[in-house]
C-alpha positions in Angstrom: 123.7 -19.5 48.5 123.3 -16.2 47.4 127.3 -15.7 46.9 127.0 -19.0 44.2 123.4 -17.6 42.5 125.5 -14.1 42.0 128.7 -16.0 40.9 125.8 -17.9 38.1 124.7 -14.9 36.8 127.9 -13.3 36.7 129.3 -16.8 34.2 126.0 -16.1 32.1 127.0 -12.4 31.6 130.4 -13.3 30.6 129.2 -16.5 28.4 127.2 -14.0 26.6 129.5 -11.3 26.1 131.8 -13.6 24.6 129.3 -15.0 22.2 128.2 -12.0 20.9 131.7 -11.2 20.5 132.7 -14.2 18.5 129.5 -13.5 16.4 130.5 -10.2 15.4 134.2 -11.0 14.8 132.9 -13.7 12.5 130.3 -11.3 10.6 133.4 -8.8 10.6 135.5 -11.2 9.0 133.0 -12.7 6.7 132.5 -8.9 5.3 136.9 -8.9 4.6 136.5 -11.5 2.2 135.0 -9.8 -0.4 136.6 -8.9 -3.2 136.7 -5.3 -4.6 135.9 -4.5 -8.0 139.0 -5.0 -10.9 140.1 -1.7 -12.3 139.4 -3.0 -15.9 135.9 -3.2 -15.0 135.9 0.2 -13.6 137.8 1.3 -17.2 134.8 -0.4 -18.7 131.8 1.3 -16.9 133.4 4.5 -17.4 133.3 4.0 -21.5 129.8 2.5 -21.2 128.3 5.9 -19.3 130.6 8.0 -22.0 128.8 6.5 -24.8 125.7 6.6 -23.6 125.9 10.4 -22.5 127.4 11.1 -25.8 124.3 9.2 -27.4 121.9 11.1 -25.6 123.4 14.5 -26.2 122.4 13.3 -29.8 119.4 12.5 -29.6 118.7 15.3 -27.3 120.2 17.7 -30.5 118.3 15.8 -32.7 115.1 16.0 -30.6 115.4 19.9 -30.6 116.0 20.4 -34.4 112.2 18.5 -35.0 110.8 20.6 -32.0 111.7 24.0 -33.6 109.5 23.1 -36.9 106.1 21.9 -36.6 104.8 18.8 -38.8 101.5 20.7 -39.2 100.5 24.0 -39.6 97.5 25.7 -38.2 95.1 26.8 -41.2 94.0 30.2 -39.4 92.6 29.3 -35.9 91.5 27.1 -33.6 89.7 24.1 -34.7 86.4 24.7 -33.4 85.6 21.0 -33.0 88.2 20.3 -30.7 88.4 24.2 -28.6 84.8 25.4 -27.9 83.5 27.0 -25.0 79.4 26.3 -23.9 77.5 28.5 -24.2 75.4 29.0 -20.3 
């Protein structure tokens, strides 16, 4: 009797070995399938980031030519509304 329980637990062992290794060959094989990306889209992506680096060294130029000359100029001083210190 306990020859046929060990023989049982043994069969259970193997029966669940073998479908956890049927599970991952399927998940395996599943993840084959895909398809890879086309090297015309790749091409593509590639021109995209080009422009838009080469648009942002631009406006990164541009953005430092306005920086370097200030819109308003300072008649003297602080404005004394706005930077004032109380008095204790």
């Amino acid at each position: 009797m306990a020859k046929s329980r060990n023989v049982v637990s043994v069969m259970k062992r193997i029966v669940l070995i073998i479908i956890i290794l049927v599970l991952l060959i399927s998940i395996l094989a599943k993840s084959a399938e895909s398809r890879s990306l086309k090297p015309a889209t790749l091409a593509n992506e590639r021109r995209k980031l080009s422009l838009l680096l080469k648009a942002l060294n631009q406006a990164a130029a541009a953005a430092d030519a306005t920086d370097r000359q200030p819109a308003k100029v300072s008649p003297g001083g602080p404005d004394p509304r706005h930077h004032f210190q109380k008095n204790l």
